[in-house]
C-alpha positions as CSV (number, residue, x, y, z in Angstrom):
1,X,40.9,-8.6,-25.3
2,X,43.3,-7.4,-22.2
3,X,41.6,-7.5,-19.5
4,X,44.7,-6.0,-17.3
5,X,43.3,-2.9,-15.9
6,X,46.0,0.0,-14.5
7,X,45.3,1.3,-10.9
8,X,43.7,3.8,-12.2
9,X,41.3,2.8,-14.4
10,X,40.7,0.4,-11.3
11,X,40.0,3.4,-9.0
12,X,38.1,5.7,-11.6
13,X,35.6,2.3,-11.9
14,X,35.6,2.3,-8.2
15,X,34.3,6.2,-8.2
16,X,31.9,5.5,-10.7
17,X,30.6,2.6,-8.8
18,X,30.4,4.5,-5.8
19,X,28.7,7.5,-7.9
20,X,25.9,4.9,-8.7
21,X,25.2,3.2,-5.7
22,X,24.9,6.7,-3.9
23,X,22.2,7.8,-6.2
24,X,20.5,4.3,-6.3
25,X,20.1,3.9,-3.1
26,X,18.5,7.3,-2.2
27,X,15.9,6.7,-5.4
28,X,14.9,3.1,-4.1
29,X,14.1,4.0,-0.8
30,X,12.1,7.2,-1.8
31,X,10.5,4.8,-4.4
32,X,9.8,2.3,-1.8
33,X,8.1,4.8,0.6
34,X,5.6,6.4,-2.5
35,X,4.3,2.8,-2.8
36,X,3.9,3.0,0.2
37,X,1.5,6.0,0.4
38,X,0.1,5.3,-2.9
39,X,-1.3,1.7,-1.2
40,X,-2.4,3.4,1.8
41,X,-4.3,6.2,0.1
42,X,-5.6,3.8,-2.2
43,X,-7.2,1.7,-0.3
44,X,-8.6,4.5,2.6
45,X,-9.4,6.9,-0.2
46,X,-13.0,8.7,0.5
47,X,-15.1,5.1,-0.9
48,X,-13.4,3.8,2.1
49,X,-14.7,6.3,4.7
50,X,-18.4,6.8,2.8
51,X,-18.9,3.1,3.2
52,X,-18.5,3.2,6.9
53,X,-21.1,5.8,6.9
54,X,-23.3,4.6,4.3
55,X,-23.3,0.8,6.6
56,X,-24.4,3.4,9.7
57,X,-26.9,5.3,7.7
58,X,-28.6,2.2,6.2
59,X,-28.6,0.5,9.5
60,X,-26.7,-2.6,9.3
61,X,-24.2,-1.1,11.9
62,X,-25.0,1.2,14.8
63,X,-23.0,4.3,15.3
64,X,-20.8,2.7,17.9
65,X,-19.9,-0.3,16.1
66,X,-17.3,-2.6,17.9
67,X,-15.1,-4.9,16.1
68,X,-16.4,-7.9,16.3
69,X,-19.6,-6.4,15.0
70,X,-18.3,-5.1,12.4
71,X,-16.3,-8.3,11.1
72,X,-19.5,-10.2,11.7
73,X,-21.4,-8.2,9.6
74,X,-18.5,-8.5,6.7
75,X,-18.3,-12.1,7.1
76,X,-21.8,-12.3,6.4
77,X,-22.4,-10.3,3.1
78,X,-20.7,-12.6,0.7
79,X,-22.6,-13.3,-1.9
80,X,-25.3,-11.8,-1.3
81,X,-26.6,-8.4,-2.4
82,X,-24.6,-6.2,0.2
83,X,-21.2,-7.8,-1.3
84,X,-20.8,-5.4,-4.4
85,X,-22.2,-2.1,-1.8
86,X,-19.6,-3.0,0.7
87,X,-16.6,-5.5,-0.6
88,X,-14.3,-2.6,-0.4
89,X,-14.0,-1.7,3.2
90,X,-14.7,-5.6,4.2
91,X,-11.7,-6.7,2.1
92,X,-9.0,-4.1,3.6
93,X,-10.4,-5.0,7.2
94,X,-8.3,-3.6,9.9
């Protein structure tokens, strides 16, 4: 096999190299960023939001919740009933 390569076949590789790496680059990073959204939607879809109300509604949280509140009350649902109503907006906790 000869592996002896002419200048140009070196410099055609090179431009087809560079053709590559201009269009992978671009895809990744637009790639990268749709996860991105796709994650954030995902986990503050509409569940997320009717939860918050539902928690207000039903009482277990007044209307102007603070923080520490509202981690108090998610640290103290596990395993009990209020765990399957409410895992999702106590396990993405801001």
């Amino acid at each position: 096999m000869n592996n002896n390569w002419t200048e140009e076949q070196t410099n055609e590789s090179i431009k087809k190299q560079r053709k590559a790496i201009y269009l992978v680059i671009p895809i990744t990073i637009v790639l990268f960023f749709l996860a991105i959204y796709a994650g954030v939607k995902m986990i503050y879809s509409d569940e997320y939001y009717m939860q918050f109300e539902l928690l207000v509604s039903e009482g277990h949280l007044d209307a102007d919740f603070t923080q520490k509140e509202y981690h108090d009350f998610c640290s103290k649902i596990w395993d009990t009933d209020l765990e399957e109503k409410f895992s999702h907006i106590c396990f993405w906790i801001d």
